[in-house]
Structures are given as C-alpha cells and as structure tokens.
N, C-alpha and C positions, 0 to 999 in steps of 0.2 A: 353133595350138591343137589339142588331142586330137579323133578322130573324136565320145569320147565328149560331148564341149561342144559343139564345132559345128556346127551346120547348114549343110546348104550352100544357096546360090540359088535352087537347083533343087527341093530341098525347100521353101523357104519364099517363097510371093508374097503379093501387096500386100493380101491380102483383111483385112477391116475383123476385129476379133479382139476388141474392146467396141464394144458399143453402148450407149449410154446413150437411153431416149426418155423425155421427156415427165416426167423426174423431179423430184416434188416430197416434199419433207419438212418437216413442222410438227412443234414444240414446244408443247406448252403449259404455262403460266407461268398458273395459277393461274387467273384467269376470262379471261387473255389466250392469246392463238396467236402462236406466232414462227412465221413462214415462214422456212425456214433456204435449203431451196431452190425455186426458182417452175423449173416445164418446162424441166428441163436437159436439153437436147442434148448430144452429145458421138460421135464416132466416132474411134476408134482401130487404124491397121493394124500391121500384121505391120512389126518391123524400125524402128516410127516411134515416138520418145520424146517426151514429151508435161511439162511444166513445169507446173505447178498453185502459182499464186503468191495472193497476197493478205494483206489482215492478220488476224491472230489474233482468230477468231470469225465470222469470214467463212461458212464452212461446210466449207473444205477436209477436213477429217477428215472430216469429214460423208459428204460425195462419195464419200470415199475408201473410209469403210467400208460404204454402199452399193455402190460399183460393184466391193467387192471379197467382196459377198453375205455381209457381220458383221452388215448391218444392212439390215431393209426399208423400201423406201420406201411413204410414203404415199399415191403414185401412180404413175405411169408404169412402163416395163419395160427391165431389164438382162437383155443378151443377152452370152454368151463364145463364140467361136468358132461362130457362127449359132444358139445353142441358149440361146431364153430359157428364165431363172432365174428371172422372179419367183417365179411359181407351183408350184415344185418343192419337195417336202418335206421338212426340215431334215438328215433322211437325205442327200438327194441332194442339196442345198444343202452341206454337208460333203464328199460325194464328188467333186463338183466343186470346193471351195476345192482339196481336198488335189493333185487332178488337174492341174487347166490356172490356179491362182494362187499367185502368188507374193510372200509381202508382207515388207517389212524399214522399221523402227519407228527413232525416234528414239533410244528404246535399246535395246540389244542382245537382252536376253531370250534370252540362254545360259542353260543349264542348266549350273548353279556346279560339279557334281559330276563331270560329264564331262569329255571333251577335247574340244578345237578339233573333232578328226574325229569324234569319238562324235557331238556337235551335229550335224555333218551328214551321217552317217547316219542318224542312227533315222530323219528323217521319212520316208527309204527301204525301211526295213524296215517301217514302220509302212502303207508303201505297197504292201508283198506281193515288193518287190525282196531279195534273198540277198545274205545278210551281205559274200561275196566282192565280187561284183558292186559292194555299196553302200560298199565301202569303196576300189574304186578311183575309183569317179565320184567319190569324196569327196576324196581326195588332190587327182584332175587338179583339180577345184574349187579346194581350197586352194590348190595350185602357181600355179595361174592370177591368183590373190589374192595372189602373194609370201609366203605362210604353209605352204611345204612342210617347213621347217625347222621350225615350231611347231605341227604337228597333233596332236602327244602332252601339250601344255601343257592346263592347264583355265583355265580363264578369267582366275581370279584372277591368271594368271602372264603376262596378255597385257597390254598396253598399251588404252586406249579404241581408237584404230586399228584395233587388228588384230580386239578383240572383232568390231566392227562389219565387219569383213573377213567373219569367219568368220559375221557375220548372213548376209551376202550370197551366201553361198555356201551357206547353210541354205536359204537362198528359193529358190535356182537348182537346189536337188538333185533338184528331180522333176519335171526339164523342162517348166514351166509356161509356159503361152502368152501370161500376161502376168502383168506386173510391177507392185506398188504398193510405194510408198515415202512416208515419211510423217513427212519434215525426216531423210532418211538420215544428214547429217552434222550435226545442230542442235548437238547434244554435243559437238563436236572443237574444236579448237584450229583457225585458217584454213589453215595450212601444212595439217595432217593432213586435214582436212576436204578440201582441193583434191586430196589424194593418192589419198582414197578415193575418192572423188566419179568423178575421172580412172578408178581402175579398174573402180567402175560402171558407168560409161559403157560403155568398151570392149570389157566381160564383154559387156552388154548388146546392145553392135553386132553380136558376133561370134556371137551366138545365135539374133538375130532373133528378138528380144521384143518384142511392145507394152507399151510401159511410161509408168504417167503416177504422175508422180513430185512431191509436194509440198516448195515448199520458200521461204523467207524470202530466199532469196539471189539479188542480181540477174545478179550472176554466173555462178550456174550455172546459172541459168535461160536464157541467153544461150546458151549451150550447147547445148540441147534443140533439137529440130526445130520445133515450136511450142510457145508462152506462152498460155495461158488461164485468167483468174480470174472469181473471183465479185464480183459486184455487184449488192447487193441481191437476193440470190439467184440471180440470173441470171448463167450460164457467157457469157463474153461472150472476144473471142480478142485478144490483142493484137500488137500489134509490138516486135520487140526492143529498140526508141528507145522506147520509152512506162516501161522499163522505167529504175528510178533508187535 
C-alpha cells in the first residue's frame, strides 16, 4: 500500500482514539420518555475494530451518531483523540467531524453528477488539500478499492458494489482517526456484501483506524476485534459464541 494510505507502527500506538462516558439519550413520546441510551461506556484504540450488533431500534444509530458528533447527547461526554467534544461549538464540532471522522452509511450518498474520483476529492479540497495533491490520494484510494479502472465512471455507471467502494474511500480521504459505519453492506447482495466488507476491513487494518462499525450480520461481526450491543440501553460486550 502507498506511503500515501499507510501508516506505519511507529506512527500509530494503542492510545484510546473514542471515548464514550456516561452517555445518555432520551426520546420523548408525547407525555412519555424513551431512554434510548442509560451511561454508555465505550473506549476505542488506534488500529482496533469494534462490531456494534443488535436489533433494529435498539439505539445503534443512535450511538453512532453521537459518538460521531451528528447528534448530542443528553448527558455524558465524547471524547476523539483526547479532546472532548461535548461542549464545543457547532463551528468546531464540524471542524472536527471533517478532521479526525469518518462515516460511510448504508447507502452510498454519491453525488450522481460527479465521478467515482470527483466523490473523493472534494471533501479534500473542501478540507484546504490542492486539487493535485487531492487527486492522487484519491486514485491510491480507489486502486486500493479495485476501482482504478472506474474513477472517471459516475455513479449511475457503477454497480451497488463498487458505489459503496467509492463510499469508503470518500470516508477514508481525509485521514480520519476514526471510522463509523452504519450497516456498510445492508444493501448488497451476500457474495458482494463479503467482498466489500473483506476490503474494509483490510483498508482499515492497513491505516490504523479505530473503527466501530454497525451491522445485522453475525458473520461479520465475527470478524471484528470485539462485539458489543445494546441492551436496554446499556452498551454491554459480548463473545463471539453468543453471537447467532
């Protein structure tokens, strides 16, 4: 892999890269309150991928777009690379998503009018990076994704696959210190799903990201360095036999 993708050892150690404390989030339902979540803990390091399972309504988005600063919680504090966010102003709450996160969604949310590479440059330019510069981190990106042959295609001319390739490579363009995912391959077909999935993964290892990744699937959860879902609000961890 290019200098420009990866990190090496020596640049990246084990230090904790989210923190989640003490988070809680209420709903209200009219004269009632959903507690979505009760004092979630969570710590996430450099390099370690993270499974976020559970069933649908549980709170997982929830989580997600908390500790990926979309959404505040109604108590506790999210920290990114030693630097809490609660309290930071929607200014610097933005300057931070664009900096050190990186999020890729169930579906793709390409921009239809561009190409594969235009997708993942702008958020590079839009990050103060030169159009040169943004256009070859953008290629090694795709190439690393098997989509070096289709960086000039726009979307419409891609396959579901490859769209969600070219997500991933949108989320990874501005060297973000961690990763959100959120049913990356819910859309796919299970061959393509395990394709992409597989080179998530790999981008993933080879960048030393913390990445906590939501997903319906036991299998790929199996995968991950650890499993942890909500119950009853509560972030609670499990074992890869628990999981079915």
């Amino acid at each position: 892999m290019s200098d420009l993708i990866k990190t090496t050892a020596e640049q990246r150690s084990r230090n904790v890269v989210l923190r989640l404390e003490k988070i809680d989030r209420i709903f209200n339902q009219g004269p009632d309150q959903l507690e979505i979540l009760k004092s979630v803990d969570l710590e996430i390091h450099q390099g370690e991928i993270v499974a976020l399972v559970g069933p649908s309504g549980a709170g997982k988005s929830t989580l997600l777009q908390i500790a990926g600063l979309l959404e505040k919680p109604d108590g506790g504090l999210v920290s990114i690379g030693g630097k809490r966010s609660t309290d930071l102003s929607d200014l610097a709450r933005t300057e931070m998503r664009r900096n050190h996160i990186g999020f890729v969604y169930q579906y793709h949310h390409l921009l239809p009018e561009f190409s594969a590479l235009e997708n993942v440059v702008m958020p590079q330019m839009i990050n103060g990076l030169k159009q040169p510069e943004a256009e070859e981190r953008g290629l090694e990106l795709l190439r690393c994704l098997g989509l070096e042959k289709r960086a000039d295609h726009r979307p419409a001319r891609l396959s579901g696959g490859e769209q969600q390739r070219v997500a991933i490579a949108r989320a990874l363009a501005n060297v973000p210190d961690v990763l959100f995912a959120d049913e990356p391959t819910g859309n796919l077909d299970p061959h393509t799903a395990d394709t992409v999935f597989g080179m998530l993964m790999a981008l993933v290892r080879e960048t030393g990201l913390a990445s906590l990744i939501a997903t319906h699937n036991p299998e790929l959860a199996r995968q991950m360095d650890r499993v942890v879902t909500l119950r009853d609000g509560h972030l609670i961890e499990l074992d890869r036999a628990e999981l079915s």
